[in-house]
C-alpha positions in Angstrom: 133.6 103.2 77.7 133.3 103.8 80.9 135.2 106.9 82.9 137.3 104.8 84.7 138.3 102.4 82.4 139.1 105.8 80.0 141.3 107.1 82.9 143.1 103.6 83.3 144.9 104.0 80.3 147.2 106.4 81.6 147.2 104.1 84.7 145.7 107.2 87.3 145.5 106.2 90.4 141.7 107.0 91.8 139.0 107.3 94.4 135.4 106.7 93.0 133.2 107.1 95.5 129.1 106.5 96.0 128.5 106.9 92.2 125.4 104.9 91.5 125.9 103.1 88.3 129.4 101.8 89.4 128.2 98.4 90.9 129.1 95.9 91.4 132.5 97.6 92.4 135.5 97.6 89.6 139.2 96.5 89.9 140.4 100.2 89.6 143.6 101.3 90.4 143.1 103.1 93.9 139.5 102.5 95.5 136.3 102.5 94.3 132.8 102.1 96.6 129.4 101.7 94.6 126.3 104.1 95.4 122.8 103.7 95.9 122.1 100.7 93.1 124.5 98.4 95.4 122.7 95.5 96.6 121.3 95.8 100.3 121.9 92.4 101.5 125.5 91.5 99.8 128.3 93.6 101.7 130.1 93.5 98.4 130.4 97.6 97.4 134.0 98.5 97.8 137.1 97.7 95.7 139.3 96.1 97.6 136.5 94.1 99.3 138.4 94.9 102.5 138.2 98.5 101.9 134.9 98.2 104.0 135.9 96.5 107.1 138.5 99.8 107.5 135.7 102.1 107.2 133.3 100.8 109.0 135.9 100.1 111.9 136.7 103.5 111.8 133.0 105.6 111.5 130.6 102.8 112.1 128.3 100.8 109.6 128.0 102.2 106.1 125.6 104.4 105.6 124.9 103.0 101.7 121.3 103.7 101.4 118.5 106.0 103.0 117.0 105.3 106.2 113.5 106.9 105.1 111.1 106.5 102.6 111.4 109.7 100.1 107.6 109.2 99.2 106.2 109.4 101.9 107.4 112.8 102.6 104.3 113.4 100.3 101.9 111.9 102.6 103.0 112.4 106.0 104.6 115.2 107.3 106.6 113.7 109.7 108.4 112.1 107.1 109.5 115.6 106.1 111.9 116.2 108.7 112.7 112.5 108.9 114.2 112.9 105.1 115.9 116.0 105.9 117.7 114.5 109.0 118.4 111.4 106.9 120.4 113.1 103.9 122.5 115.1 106.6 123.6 112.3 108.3 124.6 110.0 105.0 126.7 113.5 103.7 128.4 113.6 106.7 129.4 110.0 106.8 130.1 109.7 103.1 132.3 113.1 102.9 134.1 112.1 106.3 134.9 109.1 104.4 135.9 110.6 101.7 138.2 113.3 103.4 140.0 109.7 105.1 141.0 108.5 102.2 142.0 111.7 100.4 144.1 112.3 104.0 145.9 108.7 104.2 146.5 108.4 100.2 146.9 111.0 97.1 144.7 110.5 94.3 145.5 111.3 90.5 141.3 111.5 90.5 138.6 111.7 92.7 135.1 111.3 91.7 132.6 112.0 94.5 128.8 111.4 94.5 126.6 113.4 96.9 122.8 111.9 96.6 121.1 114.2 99.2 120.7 117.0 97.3 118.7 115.2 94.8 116.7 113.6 96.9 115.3 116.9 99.2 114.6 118.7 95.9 112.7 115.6 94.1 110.2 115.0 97.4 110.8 118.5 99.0 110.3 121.2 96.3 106.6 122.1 97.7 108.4 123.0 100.6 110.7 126.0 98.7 107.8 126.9 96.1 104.8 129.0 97.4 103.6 128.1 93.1 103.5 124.4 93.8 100.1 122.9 94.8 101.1 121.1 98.0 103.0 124.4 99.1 101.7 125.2 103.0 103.4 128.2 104.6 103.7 126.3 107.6 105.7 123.8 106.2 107.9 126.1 104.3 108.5 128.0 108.0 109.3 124.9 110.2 111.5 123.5 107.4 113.0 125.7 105.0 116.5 126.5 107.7 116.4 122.9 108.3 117.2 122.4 104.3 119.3 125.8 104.1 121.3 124.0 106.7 122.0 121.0 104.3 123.3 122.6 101.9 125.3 124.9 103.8 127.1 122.4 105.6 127.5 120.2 101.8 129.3 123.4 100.7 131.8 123.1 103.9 132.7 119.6 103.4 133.6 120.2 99.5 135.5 123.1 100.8 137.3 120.7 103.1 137.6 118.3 99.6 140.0 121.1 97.9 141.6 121.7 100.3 142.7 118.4 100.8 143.2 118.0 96.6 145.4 120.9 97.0 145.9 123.6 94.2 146.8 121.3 91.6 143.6 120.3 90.8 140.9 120.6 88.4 137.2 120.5 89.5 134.1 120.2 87.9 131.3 120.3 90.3 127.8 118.9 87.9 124.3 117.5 88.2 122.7 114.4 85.9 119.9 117.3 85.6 117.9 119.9 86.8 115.0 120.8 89.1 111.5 122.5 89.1 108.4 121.6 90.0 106.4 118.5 88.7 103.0 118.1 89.5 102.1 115.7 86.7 103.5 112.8 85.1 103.0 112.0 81.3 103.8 107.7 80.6 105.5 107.2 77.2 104.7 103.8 77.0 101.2 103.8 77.7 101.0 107.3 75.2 103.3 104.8 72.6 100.6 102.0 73.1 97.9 103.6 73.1 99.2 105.1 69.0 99.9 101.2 68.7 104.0 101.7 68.6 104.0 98.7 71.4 102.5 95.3 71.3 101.1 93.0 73.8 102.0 89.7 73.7 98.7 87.2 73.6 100.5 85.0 76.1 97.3 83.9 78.3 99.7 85.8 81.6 100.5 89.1 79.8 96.7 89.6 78.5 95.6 89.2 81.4 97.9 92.1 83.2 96.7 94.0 80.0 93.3 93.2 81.2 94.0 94.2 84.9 95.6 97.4 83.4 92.9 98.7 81.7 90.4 97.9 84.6 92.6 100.1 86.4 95.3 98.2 88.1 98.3 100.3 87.4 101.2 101.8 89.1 99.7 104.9 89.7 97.0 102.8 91.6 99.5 101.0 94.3 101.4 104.6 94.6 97.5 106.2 96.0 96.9 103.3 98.2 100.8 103.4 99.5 100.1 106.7 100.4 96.5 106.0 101.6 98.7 103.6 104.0 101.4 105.9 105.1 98.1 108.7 105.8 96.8 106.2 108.3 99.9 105.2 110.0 101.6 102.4 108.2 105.5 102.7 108.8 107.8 100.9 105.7 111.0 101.0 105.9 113.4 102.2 103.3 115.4 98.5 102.5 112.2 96.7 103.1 110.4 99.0 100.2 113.5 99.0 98.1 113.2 94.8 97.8 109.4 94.8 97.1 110.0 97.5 94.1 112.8 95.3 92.7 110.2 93.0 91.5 108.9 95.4 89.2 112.5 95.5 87.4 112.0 94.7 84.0 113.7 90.7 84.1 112.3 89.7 87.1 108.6 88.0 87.3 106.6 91.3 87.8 102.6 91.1 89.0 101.4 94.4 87.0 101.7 95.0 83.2 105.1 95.7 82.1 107.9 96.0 79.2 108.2 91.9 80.6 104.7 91.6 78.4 106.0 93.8 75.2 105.7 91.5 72.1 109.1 93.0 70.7 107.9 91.1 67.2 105.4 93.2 66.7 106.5 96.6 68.6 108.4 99.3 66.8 109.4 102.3 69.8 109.5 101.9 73.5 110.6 104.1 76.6 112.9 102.5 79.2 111.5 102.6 82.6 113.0 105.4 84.6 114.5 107.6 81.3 112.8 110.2 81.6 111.2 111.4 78.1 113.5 109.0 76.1 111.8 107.0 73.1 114.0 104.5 71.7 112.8 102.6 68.1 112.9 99.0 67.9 116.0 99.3 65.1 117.4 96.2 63.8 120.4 95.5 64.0 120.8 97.7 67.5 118.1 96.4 69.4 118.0 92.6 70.5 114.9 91.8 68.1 114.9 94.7 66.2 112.1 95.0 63.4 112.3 98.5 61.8 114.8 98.8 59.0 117.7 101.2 59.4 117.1 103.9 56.8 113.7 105.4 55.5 111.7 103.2 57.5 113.6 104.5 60.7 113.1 108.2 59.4 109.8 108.0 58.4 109.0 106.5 61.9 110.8 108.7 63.9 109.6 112.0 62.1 105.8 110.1 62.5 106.6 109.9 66.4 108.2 113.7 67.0 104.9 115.1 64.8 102.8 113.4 67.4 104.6 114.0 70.5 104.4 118.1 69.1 101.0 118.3 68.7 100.1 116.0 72.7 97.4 117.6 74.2 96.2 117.5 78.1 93.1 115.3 77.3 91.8 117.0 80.8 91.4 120.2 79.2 92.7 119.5 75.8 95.2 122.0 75.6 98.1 121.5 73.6 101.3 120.6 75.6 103.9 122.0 73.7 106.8 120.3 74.5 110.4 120.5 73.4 111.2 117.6 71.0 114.7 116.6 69.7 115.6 113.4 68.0 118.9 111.6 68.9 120.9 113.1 65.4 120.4 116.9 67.0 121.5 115.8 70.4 124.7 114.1 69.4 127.4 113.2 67.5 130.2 111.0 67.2 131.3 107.1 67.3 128.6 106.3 70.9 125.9 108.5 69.3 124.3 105.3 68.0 124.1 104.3 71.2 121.5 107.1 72.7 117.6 107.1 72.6 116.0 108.0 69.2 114.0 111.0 70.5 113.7 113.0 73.6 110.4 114.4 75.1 111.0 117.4 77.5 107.3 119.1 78.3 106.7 122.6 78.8 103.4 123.3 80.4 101.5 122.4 83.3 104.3 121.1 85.6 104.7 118.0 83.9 107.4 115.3 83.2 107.3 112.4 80.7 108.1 109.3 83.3 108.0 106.1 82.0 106.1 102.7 84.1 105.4 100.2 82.4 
């Protein structure tokens, strides 16, 4: 169930605003405008549809996605400030938005979605941590006010949001996770097919992406030459980029190996692209074409995986990794619980986080 459609019930009238997995838009009682996943092109993010044409009338074009490219941050340093400049100016819009509506209307709920704060401390942590390996002290002294300022002036405009709730109200301020730094990135799926948990189909298109793959045409392979090009001066834009990287949704014809090529007959565990350290088993019954039997052969196979994931080493230095494992039945209970990935992977050592590509 989703949280509006679990607040509907007691028909509460709300305000959910720039909350990324909420498009397209519902039919909510009160107003609803999608975050960052809304489409770039379609001006279809607000419930009512007309709820735009007010806002925009009022503080100018919707600022719905970034103007930069986060990445590049990495690569150029003019980027940097670019990114900084970027999420102040989207908070500003969005909160002054958000204090409109809470001014011309009262809500029984208001959800509120602030993305900036992610986004500085996934491409800016080198910036705050003289640990990391791309810390420069001359980056951390032109920049580090710059990003104090952010966050001081994020804290003023959620003042400005109680005040306007009023008293009455209970808030809960969270995050979808936390930070530190991450210097490496371990991929599930290539880890689960290289212990042969995934299959390749032998589909003359998907073995030759394998092919490609294995020569060394990956993901990681585009992201160094998409740097290489930002390093000697090629400028993407931020909608532009976010089209091209649509194609390698899993659906959609995609030009490098992906889960598009899994032979699902034959696989028994995948990671979703994007879940970070979540392994989900090929159950059937759950999964679409499931193979593994609910029961002993799903215990066996997921106590076989969480052995392995335990004993992972760094095959750089072959040191032992030591990462937290948990399988779905420690993580949760109750009537969804069925619903969440098998096992989780959370590494310990060595700056790492188990990301998911293909």
């Amino acid at each position: 169930k989703t949280l509006w459609d679990l607040l509907g019930k007691g028909n509460k009238k709300m305000a959910v605003l720039n909350v990324p997995m909420t498009y397209p838009p519902q039919n909510v009682n009160g107003v609803m405008i999608s975050g960052f996943l809304s489409s770039a092109k379609d001006r279809d993010c607000t419930y009512p549809p007309e709820l735009l044409d007010e806002i925009e009338n009022k503080f100018g074009p919707y600022y719905l996605l970034g103007k930069t490219v986060d990445v590049a941050t990495l690569h150029n340093e003019k980027y940097i400030g670019a990114l900084i400049d970027d999420c102040e100016k989207m908070s500003a819009y969005k909160f002054d938005v958000a204090h409109h509506l809470m001014e011309k209307d009262d809500y029984d709920v208001v959800v509120f979605h602030e993305w900036g704060s992610d986004r500085i401390q996934h491409w800016l942590w080198h910036i705050l941590d003289p640990s990391h390996s791309k810390y420069e002290k001359r980056l951390e002294e032109k920049y580090r006010q710059k990003i104090i300022d952010y966050y001081r002036a994020v804290d003023e405009r959620i003042g400005k949001l109680l005040e306007l709730a009023g008293p009455g109200y209970s808030v809960c301020i969270m995050s979808d996770h936390g930070f530190g730094p991450v210097e490496r990135s371990i991929d599930l799926n290539v880890w689960l097919l290289q212990e042969g948990y995934i299959s390749i189909k032998k589909s003359l298109s998907s073995q030759v992406r394998y092919l490609l793959w294995k020569g060394g045409l990956t993901y990681e392979c585009l992201s160094n030459l998409f740097g290489k090009l930002i390093k000697w001066g090629f400028k993407p834009k931020a909608v532009e980029l976010r089209e091209m990287l649509s194609l390698f949704r899993m659906g959609r014809w995609n030009p490098l190996l992906s889960l598009n090529d899994v032979d699902w007959s034959k696989t028994k565990a995948y990671a979703k692209t994007s879940a970070l350290g979540q392994i989900i088993i090929n159950l059937k019954g759950r999964e679409p074409q499931g193979i593994v039997a609910p029961g002993k052969e799903y215990n066996l196979l997921q106590e076989e995986i969480v052995e392995k994931l335990k004993n992972l080493y760094d095959p750089q230095d072959c040191r032992q990794i030591k990462g937290l494992v948990h399988t779905r039945e420690e993580v949760y209970e109750g009537p969804f619980s069925t619903s969440a990935p098998d096992i989780f992977y959370l590494p310990q050592s060595d700056r790492f986080q188990a990301g998911n590509v293909i």
